[in-house]
C-alpha positions, 0 to 999 in steps of 0.5 A: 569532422563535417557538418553533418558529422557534428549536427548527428552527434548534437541531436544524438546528445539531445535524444539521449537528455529528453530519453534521461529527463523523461525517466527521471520523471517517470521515477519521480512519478513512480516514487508518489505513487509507491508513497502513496500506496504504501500510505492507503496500506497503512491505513487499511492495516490501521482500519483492519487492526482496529475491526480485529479488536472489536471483533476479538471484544465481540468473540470474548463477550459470546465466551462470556454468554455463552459460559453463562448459558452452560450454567445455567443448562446444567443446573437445570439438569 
């Protein structure tokens, strides 16, 4: 084997490490950000939930109202 041969076949090596260690990088890179848009969507679903239940609260209270009103517009009847 020349030299030319063996200094082809050691850049060729290095080429394909920096092409593994940039991917691998990029993967590591992509996992925190995956973790952290999976944390804000928790978070939204979280904050969402919570604003469901008030408004749920909010809806019971108008029935209540709302109930009472009827009443009292039928016994004006």
């Amino acid at each position: 084997m020349d030299i030319a041969t063996a200094t082809l076949l050691i850049l060729g090596a290095i080429v394909i490490a920096l092409i593994w260690f940039a991917a691998t990088r990029l993967r590591a890179a992509d996992s925190v950000h995956y973790r952290t848009v999976a944390t804000r969507g928790a978070d939204a679903q979280e904050e969402t939930n919570k604003q469901l239940g008030d408004i749920q609260a909010q809806l019971t209270d108008m029935n209540r109202r709302i109930a009472q009103v009827e009443r009292i517009l039928q016994d004006a009847e």
